[in-house]
C-alpha positions as CSV (number, residue, x, y, z in Angstrom):
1,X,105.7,106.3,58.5
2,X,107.7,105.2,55.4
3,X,110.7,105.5,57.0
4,X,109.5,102.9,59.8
5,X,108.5,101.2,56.8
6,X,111.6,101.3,55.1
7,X,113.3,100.2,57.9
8,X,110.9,97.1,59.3
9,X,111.5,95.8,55.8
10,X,115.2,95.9,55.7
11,X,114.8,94.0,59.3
12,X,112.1,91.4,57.8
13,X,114.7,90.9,55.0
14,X,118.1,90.1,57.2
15,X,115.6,87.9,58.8
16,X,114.6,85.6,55.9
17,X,116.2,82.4,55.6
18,X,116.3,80.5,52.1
19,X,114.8,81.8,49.1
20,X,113.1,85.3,49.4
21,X,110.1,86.2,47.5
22,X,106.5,87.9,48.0
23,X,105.5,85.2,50.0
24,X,108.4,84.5,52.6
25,X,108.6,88.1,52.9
26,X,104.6,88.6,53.8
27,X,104.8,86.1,56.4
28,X,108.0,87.0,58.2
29,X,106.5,90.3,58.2
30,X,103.3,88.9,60.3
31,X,105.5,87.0,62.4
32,X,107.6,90.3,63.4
33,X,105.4,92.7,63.2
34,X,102.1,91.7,64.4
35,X,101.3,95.0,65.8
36,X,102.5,97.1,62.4
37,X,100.1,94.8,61.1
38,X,96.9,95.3,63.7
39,X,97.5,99.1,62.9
40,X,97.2,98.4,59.2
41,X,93.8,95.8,59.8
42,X,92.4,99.0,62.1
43,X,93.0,101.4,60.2
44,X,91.3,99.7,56.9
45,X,88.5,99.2,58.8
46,X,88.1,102.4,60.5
47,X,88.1,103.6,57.0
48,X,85.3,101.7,55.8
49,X,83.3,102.5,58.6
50,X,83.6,106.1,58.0
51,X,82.4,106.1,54.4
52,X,79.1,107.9,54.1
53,X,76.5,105.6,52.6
54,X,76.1,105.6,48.9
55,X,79.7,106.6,48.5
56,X,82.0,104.3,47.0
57,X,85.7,105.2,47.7
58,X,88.1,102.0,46.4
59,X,90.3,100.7,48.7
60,X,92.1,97.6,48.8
61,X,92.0,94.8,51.1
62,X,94.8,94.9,53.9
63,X,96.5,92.5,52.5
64,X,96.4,93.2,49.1
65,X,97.8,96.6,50.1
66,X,100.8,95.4,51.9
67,X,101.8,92.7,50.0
68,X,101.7,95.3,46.8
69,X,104.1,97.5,49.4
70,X,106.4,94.5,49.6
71,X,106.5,93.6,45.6
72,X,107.3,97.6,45.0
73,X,110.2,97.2,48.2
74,X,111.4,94.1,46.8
75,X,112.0,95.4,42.8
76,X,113.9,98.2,44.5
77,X,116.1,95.9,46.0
């Protein structure tokens, strides 16, 4: 999965027109990859779901998550 990671973000990044920064990068991600990013809603949600009650497991929102994916990409870059 990092690998189709690695490689949506080097896609979303040919794509970018104009300055690029966390921002521009978050939404040409959304605008290609709108399933990639239905997985990642789902899948935070099943999550929650699945915690037992009383448990407190921390997790961050879905798009905390991937825009702190992007801002690690981007300082590799």
């Amino acid at each position: 999965m990092i690998i189709e990671q690695e490689e949506k973000f080097k896609d979303v990044l040919s794509k970018i027109e104009g300055k690029i920064n966390e921002q521009s990068f978050f939404n040409k991600f959304l605008e290609l990859y709108p399933e990639a990013w239905k997985k990642h809603k789902i899948m935070y949600s099943k999550f929650n779901k699945s915690k037992q009650f009383g448990q407190k497991i921390p997790l961050p929102k879905p798009e905390v998550s991937l825009r702190k994916e992007i801002r690690v990409w981007l300082q590799k870059q």
